[in-house]
C-alpha positions as CSV (number, residue, x, y, z in Angstrom):
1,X,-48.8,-181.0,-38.5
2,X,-52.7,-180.9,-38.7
3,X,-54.5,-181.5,-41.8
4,X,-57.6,-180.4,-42.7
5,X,-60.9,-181.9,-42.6
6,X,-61.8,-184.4,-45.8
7,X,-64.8,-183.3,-48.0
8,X,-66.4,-186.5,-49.6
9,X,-68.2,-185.0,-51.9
10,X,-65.9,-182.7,-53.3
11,X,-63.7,-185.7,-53.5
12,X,-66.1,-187.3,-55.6
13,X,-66.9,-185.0,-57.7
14,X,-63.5,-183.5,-58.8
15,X,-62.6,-187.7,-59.4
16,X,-65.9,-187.8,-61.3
17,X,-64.3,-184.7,-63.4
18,X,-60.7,-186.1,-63.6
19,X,-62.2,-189.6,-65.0
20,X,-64.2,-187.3,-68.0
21,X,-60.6,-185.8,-68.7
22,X,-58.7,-188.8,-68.5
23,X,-61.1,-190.6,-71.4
24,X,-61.0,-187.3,-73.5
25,X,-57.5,-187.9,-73.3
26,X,-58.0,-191.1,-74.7
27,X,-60.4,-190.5,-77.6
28,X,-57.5,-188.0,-78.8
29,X,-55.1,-190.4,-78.2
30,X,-56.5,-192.9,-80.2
31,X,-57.5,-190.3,-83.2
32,X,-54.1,-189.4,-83.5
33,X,-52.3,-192.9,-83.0
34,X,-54.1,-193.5,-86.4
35,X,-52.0,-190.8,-88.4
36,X,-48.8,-190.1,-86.1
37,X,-45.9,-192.7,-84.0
38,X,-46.5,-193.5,-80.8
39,X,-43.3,-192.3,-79.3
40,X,-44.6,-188.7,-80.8
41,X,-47.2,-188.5,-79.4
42,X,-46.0,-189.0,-76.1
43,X,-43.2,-186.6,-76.5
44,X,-45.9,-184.3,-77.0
45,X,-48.4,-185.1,-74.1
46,X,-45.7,-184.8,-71.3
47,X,-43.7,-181.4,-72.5
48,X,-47.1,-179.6,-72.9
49,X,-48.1,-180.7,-69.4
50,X,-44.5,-179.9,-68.3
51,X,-44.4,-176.5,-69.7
52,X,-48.0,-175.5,-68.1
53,X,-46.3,-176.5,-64.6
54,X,-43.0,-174.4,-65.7
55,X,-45.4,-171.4,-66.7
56,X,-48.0,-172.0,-64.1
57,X,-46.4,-173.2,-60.9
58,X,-42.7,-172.3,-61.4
59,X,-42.9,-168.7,-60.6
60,X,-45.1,-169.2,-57.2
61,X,-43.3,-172.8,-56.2
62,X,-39.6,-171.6,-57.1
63,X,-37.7,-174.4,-56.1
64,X,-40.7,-176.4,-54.3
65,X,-41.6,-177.2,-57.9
66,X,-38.6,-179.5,-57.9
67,X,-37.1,-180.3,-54.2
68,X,-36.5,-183.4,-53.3
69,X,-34.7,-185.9,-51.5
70,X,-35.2,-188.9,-53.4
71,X,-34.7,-188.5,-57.4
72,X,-33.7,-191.6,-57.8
73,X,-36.8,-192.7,-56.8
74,X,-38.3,-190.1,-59.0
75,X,-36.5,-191.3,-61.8
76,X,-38.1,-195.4,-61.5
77,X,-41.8,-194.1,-60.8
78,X,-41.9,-191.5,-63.9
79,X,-40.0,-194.5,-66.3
80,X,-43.0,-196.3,-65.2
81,X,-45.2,-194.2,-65.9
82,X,-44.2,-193.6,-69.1
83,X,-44.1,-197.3,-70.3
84,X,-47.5,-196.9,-68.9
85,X,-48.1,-194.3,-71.5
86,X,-46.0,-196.3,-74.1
87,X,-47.7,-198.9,-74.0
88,X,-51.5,-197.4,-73.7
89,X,-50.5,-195.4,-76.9
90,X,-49.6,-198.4,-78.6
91,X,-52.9,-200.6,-77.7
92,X,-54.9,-198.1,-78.1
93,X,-53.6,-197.7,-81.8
94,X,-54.1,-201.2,-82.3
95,X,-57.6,-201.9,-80.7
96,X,-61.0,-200.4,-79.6
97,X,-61.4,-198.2,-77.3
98,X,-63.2,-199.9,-74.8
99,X,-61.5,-203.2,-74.5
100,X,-58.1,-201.6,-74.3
101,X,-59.2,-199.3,-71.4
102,X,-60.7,-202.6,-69.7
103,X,-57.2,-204.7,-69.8
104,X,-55.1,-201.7,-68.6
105,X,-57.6,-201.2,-65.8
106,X,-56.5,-204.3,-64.3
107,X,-54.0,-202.8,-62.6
108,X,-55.3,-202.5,-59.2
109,X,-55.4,-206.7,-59.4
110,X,-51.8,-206.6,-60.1
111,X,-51.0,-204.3,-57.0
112,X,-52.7,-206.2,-54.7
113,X,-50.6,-209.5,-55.5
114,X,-47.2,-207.3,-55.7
115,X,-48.4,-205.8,-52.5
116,X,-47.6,-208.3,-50.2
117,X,-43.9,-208.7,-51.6
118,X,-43.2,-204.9,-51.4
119,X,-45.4,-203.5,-48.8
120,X,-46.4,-206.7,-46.9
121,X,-50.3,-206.3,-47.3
122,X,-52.1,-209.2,-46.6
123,X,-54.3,-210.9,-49.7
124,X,-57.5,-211.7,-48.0
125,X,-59.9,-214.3,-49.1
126,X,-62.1,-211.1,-50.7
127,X,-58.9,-209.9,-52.6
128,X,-58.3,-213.2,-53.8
129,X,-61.6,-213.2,-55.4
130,X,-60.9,-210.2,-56.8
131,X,-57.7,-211.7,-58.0
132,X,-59.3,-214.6,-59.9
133,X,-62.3,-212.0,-60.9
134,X,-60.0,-209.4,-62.3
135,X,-57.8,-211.8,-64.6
136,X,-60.7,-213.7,-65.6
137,X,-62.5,-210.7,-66.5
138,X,-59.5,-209.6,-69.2
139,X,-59.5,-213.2,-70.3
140,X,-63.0,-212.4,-71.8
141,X,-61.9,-209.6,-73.0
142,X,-59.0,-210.6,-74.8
143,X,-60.4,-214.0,-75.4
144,X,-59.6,-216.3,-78.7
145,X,-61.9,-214.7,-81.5
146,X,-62.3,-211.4,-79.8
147,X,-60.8,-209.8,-82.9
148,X,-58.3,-208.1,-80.7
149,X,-54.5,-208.1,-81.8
150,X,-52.4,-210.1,-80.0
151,X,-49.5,-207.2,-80.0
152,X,-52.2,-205.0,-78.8
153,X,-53.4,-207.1,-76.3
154,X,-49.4,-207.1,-75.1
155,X,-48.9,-203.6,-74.9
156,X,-52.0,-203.1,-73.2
157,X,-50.9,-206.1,-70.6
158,X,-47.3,-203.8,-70.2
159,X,-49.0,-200.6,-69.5
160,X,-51.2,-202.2,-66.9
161,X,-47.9,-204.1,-65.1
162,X,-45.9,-200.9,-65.4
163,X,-49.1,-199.1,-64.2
164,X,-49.1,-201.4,-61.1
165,X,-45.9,-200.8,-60.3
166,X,-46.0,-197.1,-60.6
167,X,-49.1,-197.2,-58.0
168,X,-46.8,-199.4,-55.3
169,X,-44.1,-196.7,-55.3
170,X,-46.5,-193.8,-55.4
171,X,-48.3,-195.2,-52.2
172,X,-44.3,-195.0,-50.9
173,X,-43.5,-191.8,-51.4
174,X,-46.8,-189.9,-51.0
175,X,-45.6,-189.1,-47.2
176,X,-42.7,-187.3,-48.1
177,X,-42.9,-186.0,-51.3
178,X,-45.8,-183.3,-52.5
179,X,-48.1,-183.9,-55.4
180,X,-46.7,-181.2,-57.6
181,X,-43.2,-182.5,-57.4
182,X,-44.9,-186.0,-58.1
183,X,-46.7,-184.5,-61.3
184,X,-43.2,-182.5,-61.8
185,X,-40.8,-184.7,-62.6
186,X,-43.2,-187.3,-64.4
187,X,-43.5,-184.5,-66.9
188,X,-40.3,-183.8,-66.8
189,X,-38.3,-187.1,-67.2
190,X,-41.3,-188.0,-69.6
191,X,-40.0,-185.3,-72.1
192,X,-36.7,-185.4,-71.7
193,X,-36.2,-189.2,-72.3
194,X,-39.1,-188.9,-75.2
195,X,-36.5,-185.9,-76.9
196,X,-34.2,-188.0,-77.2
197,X,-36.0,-190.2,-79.1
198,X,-38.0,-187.4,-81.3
199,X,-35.0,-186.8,-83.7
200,X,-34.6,-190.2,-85.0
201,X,-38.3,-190.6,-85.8
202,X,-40.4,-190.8,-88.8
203,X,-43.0,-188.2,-87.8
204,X,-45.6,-189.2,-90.1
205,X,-47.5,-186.6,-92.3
206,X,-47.3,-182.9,-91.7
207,X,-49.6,-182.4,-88.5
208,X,-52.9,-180.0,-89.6
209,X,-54.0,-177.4,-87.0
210,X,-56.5,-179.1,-85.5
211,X,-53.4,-182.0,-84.8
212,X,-51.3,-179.3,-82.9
213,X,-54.9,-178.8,-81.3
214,X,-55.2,-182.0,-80.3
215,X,-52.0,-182.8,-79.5
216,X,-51.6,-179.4,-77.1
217,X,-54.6,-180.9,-75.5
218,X,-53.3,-184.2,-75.1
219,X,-50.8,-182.3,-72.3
220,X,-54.0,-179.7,-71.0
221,X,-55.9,-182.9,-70.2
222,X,-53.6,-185.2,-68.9
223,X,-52.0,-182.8,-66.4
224,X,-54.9,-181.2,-65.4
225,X,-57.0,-184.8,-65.0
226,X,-53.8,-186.0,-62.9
227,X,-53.9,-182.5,-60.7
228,X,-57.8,-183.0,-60.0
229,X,-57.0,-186.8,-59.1
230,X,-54.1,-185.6,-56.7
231,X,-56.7,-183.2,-54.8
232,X,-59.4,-185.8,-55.0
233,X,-57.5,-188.1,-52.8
234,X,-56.9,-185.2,-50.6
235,X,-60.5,-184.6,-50.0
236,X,-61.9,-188.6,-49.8
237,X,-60.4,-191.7,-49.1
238,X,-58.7,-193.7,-51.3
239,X,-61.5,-196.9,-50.4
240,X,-64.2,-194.2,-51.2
241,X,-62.7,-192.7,-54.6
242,X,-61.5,-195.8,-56.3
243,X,-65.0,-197.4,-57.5
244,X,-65.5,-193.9,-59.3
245,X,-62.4,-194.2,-61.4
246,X,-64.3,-197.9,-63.0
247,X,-66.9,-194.9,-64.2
248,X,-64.2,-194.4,-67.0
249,X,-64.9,-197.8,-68.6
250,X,-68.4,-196.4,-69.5
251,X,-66.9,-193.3,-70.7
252,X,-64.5,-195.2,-73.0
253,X,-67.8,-197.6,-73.9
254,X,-69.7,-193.8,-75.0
255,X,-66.8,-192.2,-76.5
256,X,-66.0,-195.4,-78.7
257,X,-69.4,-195.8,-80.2
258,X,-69.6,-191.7,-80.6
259,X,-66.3,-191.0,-82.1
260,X,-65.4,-194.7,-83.2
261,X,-68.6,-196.4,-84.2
262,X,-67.8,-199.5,-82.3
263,X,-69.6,-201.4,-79.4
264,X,-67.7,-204.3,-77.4
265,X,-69.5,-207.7,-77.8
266,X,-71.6,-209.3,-75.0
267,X,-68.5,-211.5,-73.9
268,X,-66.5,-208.0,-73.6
269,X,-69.2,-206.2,-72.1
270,X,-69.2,-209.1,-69.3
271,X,-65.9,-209.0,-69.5
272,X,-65.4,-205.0,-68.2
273,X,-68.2,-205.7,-66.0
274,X,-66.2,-208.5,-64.2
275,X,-63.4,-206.4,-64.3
276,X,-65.0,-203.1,-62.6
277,X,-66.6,-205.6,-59.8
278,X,-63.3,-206.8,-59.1
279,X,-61.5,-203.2,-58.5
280,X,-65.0,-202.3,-56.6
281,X,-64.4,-205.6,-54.3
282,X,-60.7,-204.9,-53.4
283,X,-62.3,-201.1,-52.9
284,X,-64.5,-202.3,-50.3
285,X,-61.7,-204.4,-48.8
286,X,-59.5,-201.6,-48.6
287,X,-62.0,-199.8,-46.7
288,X,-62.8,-202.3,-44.2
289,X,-59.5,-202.6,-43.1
290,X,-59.3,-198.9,-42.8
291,X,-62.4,-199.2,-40.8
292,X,-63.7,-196.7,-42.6
């Protein structure tokens, strides 16, 4: 089986786009964590994004939307990724915008120590560094006298473990399973499991218009930011595209002041700074060993 030749830039640009969408997603996360439950809201986000890949896909893919030979591996990576989502919900109703996109991007620190135990990479003496960077970066972040919640700062540490995790087994099944039946069933076990759940809730206030809005676009933007990131990794290396994805800490830094009204401190600022430099340096790792 050939493959066809990678485009860099394209690459770039459409994970440039997807990192946009993915903070977008964010803002009107956060906006209407303020007003409605968590769980909710995260009902909502995976059965619009399942029901545009139903409408979309479903007549053109047929059964490709959905074949597979490992669902029980399905089944752990999209329960990860929606503690991931739990768990970014909840922070980001408890904190700034900023600070809780730094802790949760910590994740690429936390796959490259559970790395070696499940896919027996070797931890360098670079990605070591970026080990000690990375966790001391979210210690300034979430520092004593930050102002940050401590049961914020928790749910933001779960999503970013979860998040982790979900990466490793991603990595795994990448060779034999396509990216729409990746996307597919992480929408699809999202909602179910979150329906479940729905009926037993308090749903806050009677949503307004612009709240179905929001919340329809909550789905629009995180299946379509996932779809460009899928066909971004396509087009570029993995080593080339992950420093642009740290982009989204000064998208969360804009959107926060914009929308929010509120700027990290200097210590937090260093902080995400630290942070990004870390996922940059195991970046540059990765791509050395790829020799590429």
């Amino acid at each position: 089986m050939t493959h066809p030749p990678q485009r860099p830039l394209l690459g770039i640009g459409l994970a440039l786009l997807a990192v946009v969408l993915f903070s977008t997603l964010d803002v009107s996360t956060k906006h209407l964590s303020q007003r409605f439950p968590v769980p909710l809201l995260v009902w909502a986000r995976y059965t619009v994004h399942l029901l545009l890949m139903v409408i979309f896909l479903g007549p053109r893919l047929r059964s490709r939307l959905f074949a597979t030979r490992h669902p029980v591996q399905h089944l752990l990576r999209s329960v990860l990724l929606l503690i991931t989502s739990l768990g970014g919900v909840a922070a980001f109703q408890r904190m700034p915008l900023a600070e809780t996109t730094a802790i949760i991007f910590a994740s690429p620190v936390i796959v490259v120590l559970l790395a070696r135990p499940h896919l027996g990479e070797r931890i360098g003496a670079l990605r070591w560094l970026a080990v000690l960077l990375g966790f001391g970066g979210v210690l300034m972040v979430a520092r004593p006298g930050s102002g940050l919640v401590a049961d914020g700062v928790i749910y933001a540490l779960v999503s970013a473990g979860a998040y982790a995790l979900y990466q490793l087994l991603t990595r795994r099944m990448a060779a034999t399973e396509s990216p729409v039946t990746l996307l597919f069933y992480t929408a699809l076990i999202g909602s179910g499991a979150m329906s479940l759940v729905i009926p037993w809730l308090d749903h806050g206030p009677a949503p307004s218009g612009t709240d179905y809005t929001l919340m329809a676009l909550m789905g629009l933007l995180a299946g379509s930011g996932h779809f460009l990131l899928t066909r971004a990794f396509r087009e570029a290396p993995a080593s080339l595209l992950s420093p642009m994805l740290y982009g989204q800490l000064l998208w969360s830094m804009l959107f926060g002041w914009l929308v929010f009204a509120h700027l990290p401190d200097a210590v937090a600022l260093a902080g995400m700074l630290v942070i990004g430099t870390a996922g940059v340096l195991i970046a540059v790792d990765s791509r050395r060993r790829n020799g590429t």
